[in-house]
C-alpha positions as a Python dict, from the first residue, in 0.01 Angstrom:
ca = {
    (1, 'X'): (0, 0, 0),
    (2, 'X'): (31, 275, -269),
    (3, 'X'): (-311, 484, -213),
    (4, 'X'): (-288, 571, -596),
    (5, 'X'): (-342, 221, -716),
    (6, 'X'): (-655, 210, -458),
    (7, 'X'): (-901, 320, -746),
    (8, 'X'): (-1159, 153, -958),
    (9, 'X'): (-1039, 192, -1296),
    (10, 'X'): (-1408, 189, -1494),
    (11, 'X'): (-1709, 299, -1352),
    (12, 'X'): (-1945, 22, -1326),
    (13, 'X'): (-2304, 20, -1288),
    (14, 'X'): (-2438, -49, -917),
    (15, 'X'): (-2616, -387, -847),
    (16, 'X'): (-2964, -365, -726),
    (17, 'X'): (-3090, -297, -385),
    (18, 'X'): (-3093, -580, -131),
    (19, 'X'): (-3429, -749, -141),
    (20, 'X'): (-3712, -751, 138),
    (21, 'X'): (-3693, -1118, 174),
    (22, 'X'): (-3535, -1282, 507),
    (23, 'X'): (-3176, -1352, 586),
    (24, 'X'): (-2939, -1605, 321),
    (25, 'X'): (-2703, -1639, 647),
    (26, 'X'): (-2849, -1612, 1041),
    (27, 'X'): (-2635, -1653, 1311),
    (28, 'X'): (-2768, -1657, 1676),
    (29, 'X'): (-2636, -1642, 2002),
    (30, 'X'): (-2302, -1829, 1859),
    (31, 'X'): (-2040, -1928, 2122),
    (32, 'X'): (-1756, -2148, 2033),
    (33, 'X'): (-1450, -2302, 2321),
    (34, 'X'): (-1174, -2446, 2194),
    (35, 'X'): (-1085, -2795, 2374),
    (36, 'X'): (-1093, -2741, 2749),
    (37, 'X'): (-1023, -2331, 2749),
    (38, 'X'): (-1249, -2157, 3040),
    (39, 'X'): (-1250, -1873, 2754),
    (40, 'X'): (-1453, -1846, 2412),
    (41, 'X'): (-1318, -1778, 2131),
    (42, 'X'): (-1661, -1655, 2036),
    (43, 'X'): (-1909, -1509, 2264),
    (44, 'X'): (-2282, -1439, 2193),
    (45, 'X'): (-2231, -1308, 1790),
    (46, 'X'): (-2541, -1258, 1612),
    (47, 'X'): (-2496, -1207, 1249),
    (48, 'X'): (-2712, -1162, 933),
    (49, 'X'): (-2628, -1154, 585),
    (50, 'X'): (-2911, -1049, 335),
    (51, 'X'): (-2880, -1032, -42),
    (52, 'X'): (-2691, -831, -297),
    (53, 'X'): (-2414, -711, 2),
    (54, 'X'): (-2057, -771, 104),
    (55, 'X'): (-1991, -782, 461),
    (56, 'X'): (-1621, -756, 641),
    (57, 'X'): (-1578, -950, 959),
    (58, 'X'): (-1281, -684, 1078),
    (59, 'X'): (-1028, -738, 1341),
    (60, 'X'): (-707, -895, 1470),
    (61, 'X'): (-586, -1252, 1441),
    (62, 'X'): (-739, -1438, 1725),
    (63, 'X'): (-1075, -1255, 1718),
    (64, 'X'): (-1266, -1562, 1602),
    (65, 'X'): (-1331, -1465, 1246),
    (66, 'X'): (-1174, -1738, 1028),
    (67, 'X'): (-1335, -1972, 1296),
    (68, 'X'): (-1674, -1804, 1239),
    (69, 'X'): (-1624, -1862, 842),
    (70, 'X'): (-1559, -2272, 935),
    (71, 'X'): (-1873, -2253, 1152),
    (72, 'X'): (-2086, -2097, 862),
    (73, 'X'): (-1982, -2352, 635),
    (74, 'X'): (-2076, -2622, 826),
    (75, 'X'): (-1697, -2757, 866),
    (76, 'X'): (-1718, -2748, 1260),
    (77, 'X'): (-1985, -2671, 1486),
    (78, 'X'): (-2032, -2444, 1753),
    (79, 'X'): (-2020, -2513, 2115),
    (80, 'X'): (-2341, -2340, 2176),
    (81, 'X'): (-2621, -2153, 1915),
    (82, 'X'): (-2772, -2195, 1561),
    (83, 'X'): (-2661, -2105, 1198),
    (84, 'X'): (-2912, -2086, 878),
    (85, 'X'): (-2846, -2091, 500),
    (86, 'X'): (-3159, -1993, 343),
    (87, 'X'): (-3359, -2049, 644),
    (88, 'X'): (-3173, -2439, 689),
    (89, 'X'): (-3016, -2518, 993),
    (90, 'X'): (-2658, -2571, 916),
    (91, 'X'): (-2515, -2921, 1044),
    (92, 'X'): (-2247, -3008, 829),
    (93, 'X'): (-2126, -2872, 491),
    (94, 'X'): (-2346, -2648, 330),
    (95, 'X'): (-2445, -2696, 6),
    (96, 'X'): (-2520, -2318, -68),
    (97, 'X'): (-2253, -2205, 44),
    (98, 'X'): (-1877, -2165, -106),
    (99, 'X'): (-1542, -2111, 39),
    (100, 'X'): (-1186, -1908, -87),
    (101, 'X'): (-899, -1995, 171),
    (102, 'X'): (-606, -1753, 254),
    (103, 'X'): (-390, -2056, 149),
    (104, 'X'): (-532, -2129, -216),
    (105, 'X'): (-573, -2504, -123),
    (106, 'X'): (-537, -2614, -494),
    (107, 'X'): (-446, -3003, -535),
    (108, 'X'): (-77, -2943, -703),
    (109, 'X'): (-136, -3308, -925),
    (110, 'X'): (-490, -3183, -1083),
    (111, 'X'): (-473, -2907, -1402),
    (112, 'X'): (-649, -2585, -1367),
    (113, 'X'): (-943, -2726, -1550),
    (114, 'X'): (-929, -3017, -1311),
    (115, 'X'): (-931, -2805, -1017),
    (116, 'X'): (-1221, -2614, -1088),
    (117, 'X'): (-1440, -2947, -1205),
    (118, 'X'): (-1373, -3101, -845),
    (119, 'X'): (-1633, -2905, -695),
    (120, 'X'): (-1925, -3023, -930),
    (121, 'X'): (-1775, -3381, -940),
    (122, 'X'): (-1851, -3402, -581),
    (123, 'X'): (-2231, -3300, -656),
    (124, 'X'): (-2275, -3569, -924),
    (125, 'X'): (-2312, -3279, -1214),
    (126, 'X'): (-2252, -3519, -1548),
    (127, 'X'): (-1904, -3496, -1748),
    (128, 'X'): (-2025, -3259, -2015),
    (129, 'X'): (-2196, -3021, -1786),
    (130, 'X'): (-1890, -3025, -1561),
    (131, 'X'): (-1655, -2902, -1824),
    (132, 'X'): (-1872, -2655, -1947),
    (133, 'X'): (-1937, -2470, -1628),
    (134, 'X'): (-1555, -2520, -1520),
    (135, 'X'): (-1431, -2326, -1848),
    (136, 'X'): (-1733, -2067, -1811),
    (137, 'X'): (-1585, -1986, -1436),
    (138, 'X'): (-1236, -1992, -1561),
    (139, 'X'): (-1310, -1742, -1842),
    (140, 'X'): (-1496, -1556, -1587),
    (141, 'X'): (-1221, -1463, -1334),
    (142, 'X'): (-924, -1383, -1601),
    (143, 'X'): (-737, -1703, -1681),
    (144, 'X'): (-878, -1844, -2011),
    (145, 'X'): (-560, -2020, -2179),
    (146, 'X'): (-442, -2175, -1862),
    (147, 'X'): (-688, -2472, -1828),
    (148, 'X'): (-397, -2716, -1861),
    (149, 'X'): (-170, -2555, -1655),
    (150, 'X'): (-74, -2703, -1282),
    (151, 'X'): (-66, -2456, -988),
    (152, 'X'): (317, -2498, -969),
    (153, 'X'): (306, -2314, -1305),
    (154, 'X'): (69, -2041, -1187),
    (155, 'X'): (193, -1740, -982),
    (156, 'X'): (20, -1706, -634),
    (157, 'X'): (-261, -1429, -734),
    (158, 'X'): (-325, -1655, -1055),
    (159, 'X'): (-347, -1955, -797),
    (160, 'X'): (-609, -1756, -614),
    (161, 'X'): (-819, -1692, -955),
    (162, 'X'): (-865, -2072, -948),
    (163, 'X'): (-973, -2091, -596),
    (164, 'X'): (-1186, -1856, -661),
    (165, 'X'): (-1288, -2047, -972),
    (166, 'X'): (-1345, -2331, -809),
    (167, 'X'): (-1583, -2177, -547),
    (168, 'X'): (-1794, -1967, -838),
    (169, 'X'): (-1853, -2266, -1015),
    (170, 'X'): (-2116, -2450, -814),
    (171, 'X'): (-2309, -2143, -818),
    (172, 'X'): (-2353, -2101, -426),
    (173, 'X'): (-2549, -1871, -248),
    (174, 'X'): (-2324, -1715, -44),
    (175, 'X'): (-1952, -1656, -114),
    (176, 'X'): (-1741, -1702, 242),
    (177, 'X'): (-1351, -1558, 196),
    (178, 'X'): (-1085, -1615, 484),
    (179, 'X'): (-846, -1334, 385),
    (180, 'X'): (-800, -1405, 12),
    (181, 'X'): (-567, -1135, -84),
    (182, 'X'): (-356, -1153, 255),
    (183, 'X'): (-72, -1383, 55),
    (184, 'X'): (-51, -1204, -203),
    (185, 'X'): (186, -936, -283),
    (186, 'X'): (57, -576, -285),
    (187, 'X'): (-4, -510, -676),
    (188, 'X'): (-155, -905, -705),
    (189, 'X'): (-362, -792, -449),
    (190, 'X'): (-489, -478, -554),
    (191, 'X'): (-557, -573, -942),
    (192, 'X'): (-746, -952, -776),
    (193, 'X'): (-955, -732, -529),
    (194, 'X'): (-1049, -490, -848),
    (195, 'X'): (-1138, -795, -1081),
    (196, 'X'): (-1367, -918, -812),
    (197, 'X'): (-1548, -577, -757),
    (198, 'X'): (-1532, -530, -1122),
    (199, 'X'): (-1709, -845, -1175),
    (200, 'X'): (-1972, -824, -827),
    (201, 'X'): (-2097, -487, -987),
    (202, 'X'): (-2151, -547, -1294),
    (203, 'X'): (-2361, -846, -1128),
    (204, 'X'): (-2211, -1108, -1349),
    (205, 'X'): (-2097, -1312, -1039),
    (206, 'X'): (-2320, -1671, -996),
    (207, 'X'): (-2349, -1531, -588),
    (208, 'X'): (-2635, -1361, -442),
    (209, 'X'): (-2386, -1222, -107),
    (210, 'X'): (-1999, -1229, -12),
    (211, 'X'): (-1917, -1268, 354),
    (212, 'X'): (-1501, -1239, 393),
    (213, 'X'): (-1273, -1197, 664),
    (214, 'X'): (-1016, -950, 660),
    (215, 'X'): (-761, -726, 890),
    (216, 'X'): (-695, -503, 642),
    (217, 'X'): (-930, -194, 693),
    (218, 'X'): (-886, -4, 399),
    (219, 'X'): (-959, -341, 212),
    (220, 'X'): (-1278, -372, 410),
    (221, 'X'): (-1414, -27, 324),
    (222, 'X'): (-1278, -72, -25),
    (223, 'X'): (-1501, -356, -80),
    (224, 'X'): (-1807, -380, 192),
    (225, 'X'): (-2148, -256, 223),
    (226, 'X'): (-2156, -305, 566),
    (227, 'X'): (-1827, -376, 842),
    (228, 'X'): (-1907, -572, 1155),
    (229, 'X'): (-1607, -509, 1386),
    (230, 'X'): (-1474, -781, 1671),
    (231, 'X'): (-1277, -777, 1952),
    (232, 'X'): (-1085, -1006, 2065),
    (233, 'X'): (-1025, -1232, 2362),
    (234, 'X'): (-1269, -1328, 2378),
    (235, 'X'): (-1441, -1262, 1987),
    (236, 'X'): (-1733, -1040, 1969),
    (237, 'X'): (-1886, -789, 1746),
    (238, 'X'): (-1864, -474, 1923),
    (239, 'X'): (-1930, -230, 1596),
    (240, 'X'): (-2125, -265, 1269),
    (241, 'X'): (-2052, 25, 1007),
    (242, 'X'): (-2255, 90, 744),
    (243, 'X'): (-2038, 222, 393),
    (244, 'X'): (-2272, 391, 247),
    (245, 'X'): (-2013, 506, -14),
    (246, 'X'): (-2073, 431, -406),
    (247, 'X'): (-1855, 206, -601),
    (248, 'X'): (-1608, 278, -761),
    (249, 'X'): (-1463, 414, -450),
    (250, 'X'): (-1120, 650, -423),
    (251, 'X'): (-882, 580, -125),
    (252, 'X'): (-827, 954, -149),
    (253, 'X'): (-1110, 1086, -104),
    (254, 'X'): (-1227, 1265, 214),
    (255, 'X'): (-1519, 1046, 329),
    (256, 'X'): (-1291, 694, 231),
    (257, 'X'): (-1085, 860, 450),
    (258, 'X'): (-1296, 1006, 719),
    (259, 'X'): (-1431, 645, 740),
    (260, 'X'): (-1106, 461, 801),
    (261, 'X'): (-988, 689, 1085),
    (262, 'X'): (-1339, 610, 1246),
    (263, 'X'): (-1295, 267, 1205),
    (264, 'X'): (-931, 311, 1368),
    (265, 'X'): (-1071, 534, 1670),
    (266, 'X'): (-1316, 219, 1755),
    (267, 'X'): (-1059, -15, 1728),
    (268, 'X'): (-788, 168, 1952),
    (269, 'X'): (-1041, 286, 2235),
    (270, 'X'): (-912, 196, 2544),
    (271, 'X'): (-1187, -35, 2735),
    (272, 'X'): (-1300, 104, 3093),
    (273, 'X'): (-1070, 50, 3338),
    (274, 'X'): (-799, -116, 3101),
    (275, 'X'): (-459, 50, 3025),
    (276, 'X'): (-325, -214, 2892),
    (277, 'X'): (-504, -226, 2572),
    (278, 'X'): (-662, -530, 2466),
    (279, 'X'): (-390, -764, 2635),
    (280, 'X'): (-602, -1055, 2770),
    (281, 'X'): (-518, -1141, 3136),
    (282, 'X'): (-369, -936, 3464),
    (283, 'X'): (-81, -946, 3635),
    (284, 'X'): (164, -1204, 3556),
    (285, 'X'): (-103, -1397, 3343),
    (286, 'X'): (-60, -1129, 3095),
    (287, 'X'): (-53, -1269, 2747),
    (288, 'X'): (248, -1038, 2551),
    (289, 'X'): (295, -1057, 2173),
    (290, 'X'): (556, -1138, 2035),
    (291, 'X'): (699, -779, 1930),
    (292, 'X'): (1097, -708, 1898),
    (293, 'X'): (1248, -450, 2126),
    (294, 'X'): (1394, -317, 1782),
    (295, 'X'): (1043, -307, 1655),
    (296, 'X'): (977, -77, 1907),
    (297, 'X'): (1227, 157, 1885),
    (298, 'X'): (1161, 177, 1539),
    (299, 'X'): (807, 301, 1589),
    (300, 'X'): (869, 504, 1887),
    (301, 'X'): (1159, 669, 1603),
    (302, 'X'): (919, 688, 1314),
    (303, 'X'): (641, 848, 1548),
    (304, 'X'): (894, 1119, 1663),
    (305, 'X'): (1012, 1249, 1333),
    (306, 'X'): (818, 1470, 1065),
    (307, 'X'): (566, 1507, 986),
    (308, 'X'): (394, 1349, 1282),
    (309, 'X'): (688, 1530, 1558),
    (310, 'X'): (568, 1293, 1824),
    (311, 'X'): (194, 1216, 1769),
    (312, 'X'): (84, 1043, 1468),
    (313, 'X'): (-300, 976, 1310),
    (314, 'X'): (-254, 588, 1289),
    (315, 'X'): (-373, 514, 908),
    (316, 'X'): (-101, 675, 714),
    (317, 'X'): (142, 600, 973),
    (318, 'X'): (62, 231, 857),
    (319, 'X'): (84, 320, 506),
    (320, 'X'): (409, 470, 551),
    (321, 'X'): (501, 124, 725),
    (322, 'X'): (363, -95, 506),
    (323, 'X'): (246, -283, 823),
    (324, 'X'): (-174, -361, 868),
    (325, 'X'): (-321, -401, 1209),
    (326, 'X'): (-241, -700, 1268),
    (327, 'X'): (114, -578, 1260),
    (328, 'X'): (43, -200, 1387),
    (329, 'X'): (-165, -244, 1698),
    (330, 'X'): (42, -503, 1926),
    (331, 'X'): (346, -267, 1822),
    (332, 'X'): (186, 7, 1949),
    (333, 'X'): (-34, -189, 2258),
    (334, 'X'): (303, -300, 2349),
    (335, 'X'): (438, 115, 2399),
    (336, 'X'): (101, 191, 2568),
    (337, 'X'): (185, -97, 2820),
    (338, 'X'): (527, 31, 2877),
    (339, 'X'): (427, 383, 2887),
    (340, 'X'): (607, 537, 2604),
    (341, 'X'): (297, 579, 2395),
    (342, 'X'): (-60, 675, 2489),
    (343, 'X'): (-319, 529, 2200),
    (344, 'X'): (-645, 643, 2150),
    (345, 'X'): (-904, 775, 1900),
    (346, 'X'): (-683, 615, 1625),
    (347, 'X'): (-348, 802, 1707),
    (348, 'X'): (-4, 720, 1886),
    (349, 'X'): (113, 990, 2088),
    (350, 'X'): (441, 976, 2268),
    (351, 'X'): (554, 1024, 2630),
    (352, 'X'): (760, 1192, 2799),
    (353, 'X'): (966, 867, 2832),
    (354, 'X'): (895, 797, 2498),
    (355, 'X'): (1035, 1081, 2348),
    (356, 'X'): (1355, 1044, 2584),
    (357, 'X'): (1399, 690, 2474),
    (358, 'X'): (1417, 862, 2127),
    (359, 'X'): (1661, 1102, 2219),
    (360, 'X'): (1915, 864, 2416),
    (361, 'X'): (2223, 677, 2372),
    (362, 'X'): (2201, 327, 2312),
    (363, 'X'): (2332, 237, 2671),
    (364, 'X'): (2081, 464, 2818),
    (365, 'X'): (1816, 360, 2578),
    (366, 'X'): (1838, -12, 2732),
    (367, 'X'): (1849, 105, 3102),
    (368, 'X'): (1537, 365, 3014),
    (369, 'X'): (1353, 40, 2811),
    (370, 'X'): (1456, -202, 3138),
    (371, 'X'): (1318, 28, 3412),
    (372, 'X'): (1005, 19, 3226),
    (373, 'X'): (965, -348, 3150),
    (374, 'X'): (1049, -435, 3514),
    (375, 'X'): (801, -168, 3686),
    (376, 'X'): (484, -250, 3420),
    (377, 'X'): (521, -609, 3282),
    (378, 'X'): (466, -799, 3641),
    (379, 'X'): (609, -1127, 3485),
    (380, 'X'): (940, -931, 3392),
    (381, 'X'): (937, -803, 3757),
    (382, 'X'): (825, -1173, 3911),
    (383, 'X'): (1115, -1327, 3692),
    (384, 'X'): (1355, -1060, 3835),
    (385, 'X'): (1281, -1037, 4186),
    (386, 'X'): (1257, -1481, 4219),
    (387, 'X'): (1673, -1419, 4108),
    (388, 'X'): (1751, -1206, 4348),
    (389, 'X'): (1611, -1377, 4618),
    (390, 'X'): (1764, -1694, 4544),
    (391, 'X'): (2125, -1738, 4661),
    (392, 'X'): (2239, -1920, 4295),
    (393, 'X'): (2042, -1619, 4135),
    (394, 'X'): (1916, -1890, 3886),
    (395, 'X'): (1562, -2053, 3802),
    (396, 'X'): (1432, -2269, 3522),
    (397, 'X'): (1182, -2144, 3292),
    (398, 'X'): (962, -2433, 3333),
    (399, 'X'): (886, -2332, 3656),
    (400, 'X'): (742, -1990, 3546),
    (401, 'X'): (587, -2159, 3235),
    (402, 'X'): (391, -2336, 3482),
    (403, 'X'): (241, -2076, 3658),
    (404, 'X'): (160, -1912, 3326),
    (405, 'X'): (-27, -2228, 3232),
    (406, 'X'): (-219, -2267, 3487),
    (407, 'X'): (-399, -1937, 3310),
    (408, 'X'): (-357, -1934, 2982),
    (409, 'X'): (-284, -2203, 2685),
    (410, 'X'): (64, -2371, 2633),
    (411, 'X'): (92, -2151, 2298),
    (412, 'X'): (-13, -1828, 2489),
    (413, 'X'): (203, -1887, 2784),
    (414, 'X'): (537, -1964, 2499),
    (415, 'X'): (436, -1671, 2288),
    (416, 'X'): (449, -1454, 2642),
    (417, 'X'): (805, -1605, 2804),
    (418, 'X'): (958, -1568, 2463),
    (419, 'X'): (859, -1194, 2454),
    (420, 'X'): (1001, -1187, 2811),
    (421, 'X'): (1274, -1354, 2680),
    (422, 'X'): (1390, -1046, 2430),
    (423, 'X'): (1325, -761, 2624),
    (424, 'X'): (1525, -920, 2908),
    (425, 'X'): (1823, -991, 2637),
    (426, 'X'): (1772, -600, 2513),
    (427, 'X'): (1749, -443, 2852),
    (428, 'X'): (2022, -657, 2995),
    (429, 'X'): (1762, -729, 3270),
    (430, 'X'): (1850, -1108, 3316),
    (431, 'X'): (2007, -1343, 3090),
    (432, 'X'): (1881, -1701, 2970),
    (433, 'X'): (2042, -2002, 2847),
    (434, 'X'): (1843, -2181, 2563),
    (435, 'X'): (2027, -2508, 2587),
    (436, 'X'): (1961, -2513, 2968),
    (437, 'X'): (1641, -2315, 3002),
    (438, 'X'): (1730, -2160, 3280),
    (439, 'X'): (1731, -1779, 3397),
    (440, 'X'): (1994, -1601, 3562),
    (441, 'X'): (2193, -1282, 3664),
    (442, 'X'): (2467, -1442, 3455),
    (443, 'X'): (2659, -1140, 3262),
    (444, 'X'): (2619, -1251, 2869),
    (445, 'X'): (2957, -1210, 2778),
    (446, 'X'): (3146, -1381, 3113),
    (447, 'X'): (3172, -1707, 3247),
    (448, 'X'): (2846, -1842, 3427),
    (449, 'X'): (2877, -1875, 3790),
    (450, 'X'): (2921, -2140, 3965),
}
């Protein structure tokens, strides 16, 4: 993202300080399993959101944030612990509470106008009142003149003006967003995510708080008053960070700055004991993303040139990428694993091996990359040494996607043979047949054996 177009345009003036009253939103002791998993995807959060604030949940896909959001707003309950809305328990959907989805979720037969009166239809509010409040919230968030319009007609940031719309409109407590500006496209994004500021300070919002989930960290300390950071595998909150700087607030500026290498120090500390990263599992349970070989390379390349000559502060290396955490960190997770990258304190440095994959012939890239998969991914090396032993040097996947099974989910255990899948193809480690499914020794480019 362009760090120019990061600033407020207008001053506005500051909303008033949170008041002494308790909590709008309590969560205690929340744990949540999905189906018959040994593992939460939530663990023990605690969470409070008080008026007049914006709060991030931060972290990576998988971390239990969008999940939290659901649980929140009453469309799932936890496995274990208690949620309040003003002091309510929460067992079904809230009626203070209002949601903005990643995925717009407009109905593509109703008009924008239509759209945004669904809400209050639902709560009985009569015709005339409905109408009333709909165009009120539609002139609110930019897109007065489009009432008649379907969302086929609308681009995708004016789509999410009537999401948000439709939220606004039955004036709710507390404002719950699950990544709104992730599908947009960078400039959508930046001049939505300024509207909304534009409009929360100034106060004329119908909200008292905003609770949103996001993996963008910039966007988070853009927007938030306060940053409550998760891990993953399983979810908890392992940092909150107060942002205690005043709006409008400059990308460029030394403490915006200061703040978002903090932020991506606590996310890349390496966990006691751990080299691996955040990777859940040991051995060959070890759940891989699924990261290209050529992704790789193309890090371990960009990391070795200038400026950054083989050690690079993480946050404008992702700028320069265009790539957010969610995209950065299993990239570089992946070269701490395989030893051509030590992360830590929010920068990638590179090995020794690391920088000698950079300076290598292709051929000797793939021998380098091999030798490394095989001696620190134990699946690679379990896949490898089951083919040499056997005298047909061949073996199906499904029997190796059984054993990963039997510790991880079906998706997990797909994601991570896939991932085996491509560095074996790269590294010329083993081959595989997709219309078979088996492994083998098999050259690629002659005739299997017999």
């Amino acid at each position: 993202m362009d760090q120019t177009a990061a600033t407020t345009p207008t001053p506005t003036p500051s909303r008033p300080s949170p008041s002494l009253h308790g909590p709008l939103v309590r969560v205690e002791h929340l744990r949540h399993f999905y189906g018959s998993s040994d593992t939460p995807v939530l663990d023990d959060v605690n969470v409070t959101l008080i008026d007049n604030e914006i709060v991030a949940l931060l972290g990576r896909s998988g971390s239990g944030k969008s999940t939290l959001l659901r649980i929140i707003a009453g469309l799932m309950p936890p496995t274990e612990g208690r949620v309040t809305i003003c002091d309510q328990p929460v067992d079904g959907p809230a009626g203070d509470v209002a949601m903005v989805f990643q995925s717009f979720a407009l109905f593509p037969w109703l008009t924008v106008l239509e759209n945004v009166e669904i809400g209050l239809e639902a709560q009985g509010v009569p015709a005339e009142e409905q109408r009333k409040r709909a165009l009120a919230a539609i002139d609110l968030i930019g897109l007065d003149g489009y009432e008649s319009a379907f969302p086929k007609e609308l681009s995708g940031g004016m789509r999410q003006r009537v999401g948000l719309a439709r939220a606004l409109v039955v004036h709710p407590k507390v404002l719950l967003m699950d990544e709104p500006f992730s599908a947009l496209d960078v400039l959508t994004a930046e001049t939505l995510r300024t509207d909304l500021l534009d409009l929360w300070c100034e106060g004329r919002m119908p909200i008292s708080s905003i609770l949103m989930v996001t993996h963008n960290i910039e966007e988070a300390v853009l927007m938030c008053d306060r940053i409550l950071v998760f891990s993953s595998n399983p979810g908890r909150i392992v940092a909150e960070i107060k942002v205690e700087l005043p709006q409008p607030r400059n990308r460029l500026e030394p403490k915006f700055r200061q703040l978002v290498d903090d932020i991506y120090a606590r996310m890349t500390a390496r966990p006691s004991g751990r080299r691996e990263g955040i990777f859940p599992g040991t051995g060959i349970s070890l759940v891989l993303p699924r990261v290209s070989p050529n992704l790789l390379a193309g890090m371990m390349e960009a990391v070795a040139a200038p400026p950054y000559n083989g050690r690079a502060d993480m946050p404008p290396l992702a700028d320069e990428l265009h790539m957010e955490i969610d995209d950065l960190f299993p990239v570089a997770e992946m070269l701490q694993l395989l030893r051509f990258a030590e992360v830590a304190e929010g920068d990638i440095r590179l090995t020794d091996p690391g920088k000698a994959f950079v300076r290598s012939e292709p051929d000797a890239r793939k021998k380098l990359f091999a030798q490394h998969v095989l001696t620190y991914v134990p699946l690679a090396g379990h896949i490898k040494h089951i083919l040499d032993a056997r005298g047909s040097h061949r073996a199906p996947a499904s029997r190796f996607r059984d054993e990963l099974e039997d510790e991880m989910s079906e998706e997990a255990a797909e994601q991570t043979l896939r991932s085996i899948i491509s560095f074996a193809r790269y590294g010329e480690m083993f081959a595989y047949d997709e219309e078979s499914g088996v492994f083998s020794l098999d050259n690629p480019g002659e005739e299997p054996k017999e």
